[in-house]
N, C-alpha and C positions, 0 to 999 in steps of 0.2 A: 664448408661442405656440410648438407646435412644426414644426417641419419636419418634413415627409412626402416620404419617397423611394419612388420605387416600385423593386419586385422582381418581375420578370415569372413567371406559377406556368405549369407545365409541361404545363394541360391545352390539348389541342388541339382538342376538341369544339366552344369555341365557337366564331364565324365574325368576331365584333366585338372587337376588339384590346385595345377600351376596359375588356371584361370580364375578360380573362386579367391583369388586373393585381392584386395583392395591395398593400394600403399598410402600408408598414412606417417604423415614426418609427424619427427619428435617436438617440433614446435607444434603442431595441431592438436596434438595428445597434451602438453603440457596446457594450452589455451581451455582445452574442454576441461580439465583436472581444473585449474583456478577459476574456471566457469560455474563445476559442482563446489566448491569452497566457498566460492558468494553465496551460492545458493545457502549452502547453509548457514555465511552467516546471518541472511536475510531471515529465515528460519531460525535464528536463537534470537531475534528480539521479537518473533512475536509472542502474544500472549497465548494460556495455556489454551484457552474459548477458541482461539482461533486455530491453534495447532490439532486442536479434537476435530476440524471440518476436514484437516488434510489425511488423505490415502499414507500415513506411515506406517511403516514396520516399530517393531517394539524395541529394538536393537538400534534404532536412527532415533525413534522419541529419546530413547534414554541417555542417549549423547547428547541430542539438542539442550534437555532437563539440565543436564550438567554442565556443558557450556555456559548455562545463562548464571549458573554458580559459581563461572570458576573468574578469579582478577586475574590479569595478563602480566602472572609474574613468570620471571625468567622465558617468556614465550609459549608457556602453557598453552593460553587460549589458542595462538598460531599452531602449534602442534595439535589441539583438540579440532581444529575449525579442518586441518588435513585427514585428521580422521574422519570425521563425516565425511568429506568429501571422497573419500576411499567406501565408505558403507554407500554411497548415492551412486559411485560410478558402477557397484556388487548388484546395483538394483535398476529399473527403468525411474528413470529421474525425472521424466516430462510427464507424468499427471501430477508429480506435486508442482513440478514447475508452473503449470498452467495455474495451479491452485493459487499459488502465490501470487502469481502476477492477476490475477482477479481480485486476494484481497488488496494488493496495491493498487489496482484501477479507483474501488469498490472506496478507500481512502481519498486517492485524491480526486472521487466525484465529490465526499463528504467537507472536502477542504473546500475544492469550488464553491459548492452550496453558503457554505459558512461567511465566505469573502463577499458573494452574492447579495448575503442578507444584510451584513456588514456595510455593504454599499448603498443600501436602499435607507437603510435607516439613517446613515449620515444626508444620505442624499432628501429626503424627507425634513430633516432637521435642517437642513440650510436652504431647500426650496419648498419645504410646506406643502398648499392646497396644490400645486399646479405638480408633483413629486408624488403626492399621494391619487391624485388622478393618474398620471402614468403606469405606478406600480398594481392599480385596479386595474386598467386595461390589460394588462397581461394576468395579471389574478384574478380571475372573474367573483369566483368565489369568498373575495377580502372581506370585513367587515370594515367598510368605508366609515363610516360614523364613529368606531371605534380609534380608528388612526388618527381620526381629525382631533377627536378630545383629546390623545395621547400628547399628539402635537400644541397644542393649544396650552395644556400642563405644561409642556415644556419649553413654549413661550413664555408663562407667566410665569414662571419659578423665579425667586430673589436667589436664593444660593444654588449653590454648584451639587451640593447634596442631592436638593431638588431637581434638579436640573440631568443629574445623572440617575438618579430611581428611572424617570421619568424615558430617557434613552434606554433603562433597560428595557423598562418595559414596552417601548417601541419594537425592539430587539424581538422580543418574546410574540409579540400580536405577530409580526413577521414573519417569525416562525414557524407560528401556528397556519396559518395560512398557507400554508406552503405543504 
């Protein structure tokens, strides 16, 4: 059987007390509670550049600061990661939440991109002129003539030295372009 807590809701219309109440079970309350404990611990790996873009209180920075210092001895960190999670639920949690979840979009478009380029330059190194005309037609603005020489170095290359300067700098014209 579960317990029901009530959570009083914020309209003021009615006149009977009895109505303004919302019931919320004690599993829903516990699910939101280790909902804000992700959050923060999503919030203690990031970096400091990025923690300065989000809407925090001084009192939440300064627990995140210390989580990212403290080792998981004897359950420290679990105990510190519910303390946040107690200062997030004291405060409105969803513009930092929105914040996070943008720098995590904001990452893996940068991952995509990465895989992206990754792919062109392998694909360029094992199909050449007819790879490099593909990757033009979608990049209008490529330096074609550059690709081809890249490639052609890295045709001719005897060693693997060679051979891999040469894919970085495939890598890098890539890049650039982009």
């Amino acid at each position: 059987m579960t317990k029901q807590t009530e959570a009083p809701i914020t309209e003021s219309s009615s006149q009977n007390p009895e109505e303004n109440l919302e019931w919320i079970s004690k599993s829903q309350l516990k699910r939101e509670s280790h909902a804000l404990q992700d959050l923060g611990k999503k919030l203690s790996r990031l970096n400091e550049e990025q923690l300065k873009d989000l809407p925090l209180d001084n009192r939440l920075h300064d627990a995140i600061r210390l989580a990212q210092k403290l080792s998981n001895k004897r359950g420290a960190l679990k105990r510190h990661y519910q303390y946040i999670g107690k200062i997030l639920r004291s405060m409105d949690a969803e513009p930092i939440l929105k914040a996070v979840q943008r720098i995590e979009q904001n990452h893996r478009n940068s991952v995509h991109a990465f895989k992206m380029l990754e792919h062109w330059r392998d694909e360029i190194l094992a199909k050449g002129d007819e790879a490099i005309q593909s990757f033009c037609q979608q990049h209008e603005d490529t330096d074609r003539q550059k690709l081809r020489q890249i490639w052609r170095k890295h045709q001719q290359a005897q060693d693997d030295v060679k051979r891999s300067l040469a894919a970085r700098q495939l890598f890098k014209a890539l890049k650039e372009s982009q």
